[in-house]
N, C-alpha and C positions, 0 to 999 in steps of 0.2 A: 504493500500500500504506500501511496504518496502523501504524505502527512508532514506539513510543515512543521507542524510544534505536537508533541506527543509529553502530556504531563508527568504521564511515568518514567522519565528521564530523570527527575527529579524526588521520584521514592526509590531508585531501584539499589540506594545501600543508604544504613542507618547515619551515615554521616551526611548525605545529601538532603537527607528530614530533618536531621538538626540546624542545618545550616539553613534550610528556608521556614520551619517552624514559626506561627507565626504568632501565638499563647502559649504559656507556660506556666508550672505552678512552682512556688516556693511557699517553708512554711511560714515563713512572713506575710501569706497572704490570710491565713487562717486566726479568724479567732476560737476560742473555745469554750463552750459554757459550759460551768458546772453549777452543780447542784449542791445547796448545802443547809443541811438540818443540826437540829441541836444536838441530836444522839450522842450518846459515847462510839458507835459503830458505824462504818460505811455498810451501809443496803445497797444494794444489787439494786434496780429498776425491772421488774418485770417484763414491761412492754416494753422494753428500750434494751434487749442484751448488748452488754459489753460498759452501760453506762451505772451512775452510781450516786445516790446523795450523801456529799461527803460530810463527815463531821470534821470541827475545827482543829481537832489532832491530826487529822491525817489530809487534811486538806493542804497544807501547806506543801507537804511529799508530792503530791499530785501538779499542782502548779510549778514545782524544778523541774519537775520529768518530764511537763512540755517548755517549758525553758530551754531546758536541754536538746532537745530535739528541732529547736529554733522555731516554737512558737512564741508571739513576741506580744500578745492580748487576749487576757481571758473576760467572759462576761460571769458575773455572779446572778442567781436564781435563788431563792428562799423559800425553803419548805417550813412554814411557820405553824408553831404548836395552836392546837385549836384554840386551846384559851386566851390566846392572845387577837384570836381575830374579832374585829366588829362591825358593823354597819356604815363605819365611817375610815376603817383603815388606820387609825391614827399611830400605830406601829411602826407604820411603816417609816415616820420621821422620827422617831426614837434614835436617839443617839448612841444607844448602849444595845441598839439591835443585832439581830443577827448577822447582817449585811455589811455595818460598819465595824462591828469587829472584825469580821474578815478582810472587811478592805484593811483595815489599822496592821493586822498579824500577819497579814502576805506581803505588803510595803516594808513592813520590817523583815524580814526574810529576805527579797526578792526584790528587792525598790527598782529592781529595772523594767521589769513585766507590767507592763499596761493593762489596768484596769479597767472597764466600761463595767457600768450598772446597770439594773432594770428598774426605772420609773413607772409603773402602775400601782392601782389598789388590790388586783385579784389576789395576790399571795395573802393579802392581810385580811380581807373582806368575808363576812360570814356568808356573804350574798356571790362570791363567786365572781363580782364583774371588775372590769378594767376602773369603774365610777363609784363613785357614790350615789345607789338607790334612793329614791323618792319612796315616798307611804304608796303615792298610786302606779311604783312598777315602772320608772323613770330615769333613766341613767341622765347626772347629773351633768352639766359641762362644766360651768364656769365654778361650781363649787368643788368640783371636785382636784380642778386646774390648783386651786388654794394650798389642798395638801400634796399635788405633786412638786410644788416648789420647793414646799419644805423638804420633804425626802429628796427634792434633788441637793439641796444644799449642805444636810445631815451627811449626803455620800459625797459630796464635795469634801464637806472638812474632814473628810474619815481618811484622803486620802485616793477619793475616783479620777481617772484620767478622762472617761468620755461617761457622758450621761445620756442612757437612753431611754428616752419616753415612747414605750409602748403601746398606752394609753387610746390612740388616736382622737384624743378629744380636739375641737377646734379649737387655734389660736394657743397649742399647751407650750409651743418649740420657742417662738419670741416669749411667753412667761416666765419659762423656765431662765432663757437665757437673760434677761432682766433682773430675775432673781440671783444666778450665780454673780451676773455685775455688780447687784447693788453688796452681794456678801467680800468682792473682791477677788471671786473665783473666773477673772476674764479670761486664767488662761487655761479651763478647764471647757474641754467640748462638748458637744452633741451627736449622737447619733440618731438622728431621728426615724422612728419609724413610719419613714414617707407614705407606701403602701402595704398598709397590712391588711390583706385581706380575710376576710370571715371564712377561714376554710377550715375543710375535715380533716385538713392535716397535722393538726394540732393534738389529736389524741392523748398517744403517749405522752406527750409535755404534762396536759393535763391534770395526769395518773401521775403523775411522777412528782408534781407539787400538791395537788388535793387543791387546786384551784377552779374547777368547772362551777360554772354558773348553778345554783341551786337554791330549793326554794328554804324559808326560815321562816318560820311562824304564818299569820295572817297574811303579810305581804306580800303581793303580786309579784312575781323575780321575772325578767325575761330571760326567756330558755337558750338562749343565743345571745349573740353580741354584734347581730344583723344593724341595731340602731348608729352605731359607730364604727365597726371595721366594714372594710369598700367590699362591694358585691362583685364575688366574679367576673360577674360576666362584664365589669364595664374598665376601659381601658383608658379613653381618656383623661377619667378621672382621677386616674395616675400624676397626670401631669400639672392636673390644677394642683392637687398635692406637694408636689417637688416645687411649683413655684411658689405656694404659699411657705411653705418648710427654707426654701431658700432666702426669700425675703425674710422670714423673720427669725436667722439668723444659724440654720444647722452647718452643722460641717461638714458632716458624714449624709447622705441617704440611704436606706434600706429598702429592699424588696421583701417581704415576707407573706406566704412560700418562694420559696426561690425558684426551685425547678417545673414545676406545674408553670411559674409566671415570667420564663424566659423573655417573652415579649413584651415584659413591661420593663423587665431590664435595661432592653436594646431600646426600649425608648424611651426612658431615661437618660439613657448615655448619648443619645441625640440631642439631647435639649439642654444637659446642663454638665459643666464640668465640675461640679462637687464630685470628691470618689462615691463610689456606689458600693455599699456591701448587701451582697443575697445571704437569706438564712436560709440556710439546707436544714429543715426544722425536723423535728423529730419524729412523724409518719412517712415524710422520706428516710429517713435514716431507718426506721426500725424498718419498712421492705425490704429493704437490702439486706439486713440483719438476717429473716428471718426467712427469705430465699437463699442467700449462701449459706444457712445452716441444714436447708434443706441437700444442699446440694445442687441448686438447680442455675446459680451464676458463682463466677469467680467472685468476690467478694473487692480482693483489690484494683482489677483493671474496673470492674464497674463504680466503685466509688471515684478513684481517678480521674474515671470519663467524665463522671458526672460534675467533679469538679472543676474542671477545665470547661466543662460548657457553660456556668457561670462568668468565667472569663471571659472566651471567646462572644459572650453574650454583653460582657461591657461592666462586668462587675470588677472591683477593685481588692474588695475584701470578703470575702468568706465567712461565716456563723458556720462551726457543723463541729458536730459531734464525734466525727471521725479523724478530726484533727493532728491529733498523736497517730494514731494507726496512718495516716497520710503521710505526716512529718515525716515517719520513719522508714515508709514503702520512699518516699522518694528519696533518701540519702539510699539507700541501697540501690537508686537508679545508678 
């Protein structure tokens, strides 16, 4: 055949893919969330094999060993004892919580590893939502914006590198960051959760905090979180989000789901040059889990792949679970 240009000239030895490769992953790209409860013991996660909510003895061992491995930012999650939750969250800005100790005990350890936090109420909320519930069944906005400032600032002094409001309430990203200015924290960031969507991806997370939405006494609870994270199906709506989040003041944007929302990725990364990090969240993770245990995919080329299409897709940074196990498959690259 007479063929001018034939592409496979350029796969046909593994130095020739190197050399035009055109994403790539490092574990600098990766953040990592953990889990962390009061226990004397690390628990295993059920729905999530391989993952674990750590207690504060052993949490510290945990965050060197992706140090080690050249991850270079973890996010903290709080599995909060029931007696501490309420109707209004107000734990959650407690100074002597669970969340700021850990930030206080891994900075002293470890003061090189970048922390980012979770800004919402569900972890602390007897009602299970991102808000502050009304008597009539009502996720609050603007009151509930009140106590994310403060827990943003609580994990500001504790020692947080980036502050992420999960929330999705309007108008929470210039709050927040108002409030870090007014405390002196200008040089502490945001990671906002630009598009989070209301998906079923979410499961395991779920289970692994005891944060799902539930009902409590007489009050009407909503069974979902439809009133404030963005509907599937809609995509531009993405973008009104990224410019609202960008005007009022984030550093970082997020995609969450990541992989189900590659498209809203790449159109992000059209419109704005803030870095973008996708969360590879935890019902992608646990598939994968619980197919390679079956035996029915390799475990490490499929994770890889998948991580490399967040990039390839315009992400900058990485949330996933598989982080360590990642770090480590690619130094053996």
């Amino acid at each position: 055949m007479e063929l001018t240009y034939r592409p496979r000239r350029l796969r046909r030895t593994p130095a020739l893919r190197a050399m035009v490769r055109e994403h790539s992953l490092s574990a600098a790209d990766f953040i990592y969330p953990l889990f962390v409860h009061e226990g004397a013991e690390v628990e295993p996660i059920g729905a999530m094999p391989g993952a674990s909510r750590w207690s504060l003895a052993a949490l510290t061992g945990e965050v060197q060993r992706a140090y080690d491995l050249g991850v270079r930012c973890i996010v903290l999650f709080p599995k909060v004892s029931e007696g501490l939750k309420t109707e209004d969250g107000a734990e959650c800005f407690n100074a002597n919580g669970l969340i700021p100790r850990a930030i206080r005990q891994i900075k002293a350890a470890i003061p090189e590893m970048a922390i980012m936090t979770d800004v919402a109420l569900d972890p602390y909320s007897c009602d299970g939502h991102d808000g502050i519930v009304s008597q009539d069944g009502v996720v609050l906005n603007d009151e509930t914006i009140e106590l994310l400032c403060k827990q943003a600032v609580v994990q500001a002094e504790a020692g947080a590198d980036l502050i992420g409001p999960s929330d999705m309430m309007d108008g929470r990203v210039g709050a927040i960051r108002e409030a870090l200015d007014d405390e002196g924290f200008e040089h502490v960031g945001i990671i906002s959760y630009t598009a989070k969507y209301s998906s079923a991806y979410y499961g395991p997370f779920r289970e692994a905090l005891d944060s799902a939405p539930r009902a409590a006494g007489s009050k009407p609870i909503p069974k979902n979180k439809d009133t404030y994270q963005m509907d599937p199906a809609n995509a531009r709506e993405a973008i009104t989000e990224a410019q609202l989040d960008e005007q009022e003041g984030a550093d970082i944007m997020m995609v969450k789901p990541g992989l189900a929302y590659l498209d809203i990725i790449h159109r992000l990364r059209e419109e704005s040059e803030l870095p973008i990090a996708a969360y590879n969240v935890s019902g992608e993770y646990s598939m994968v889990k619980a197919a390679a245990e079956r035996g029915w995919i390799d475990e490490k080329s499929v994770v890889l792949e998948t991580l490399l299409s967040f990039k390839r897709a315009g992400a900058d940074l990485i949330l996933t679970y598989h982080a360590c196990d990642a770090a480590a498959w690619l130094k053996e690259a």
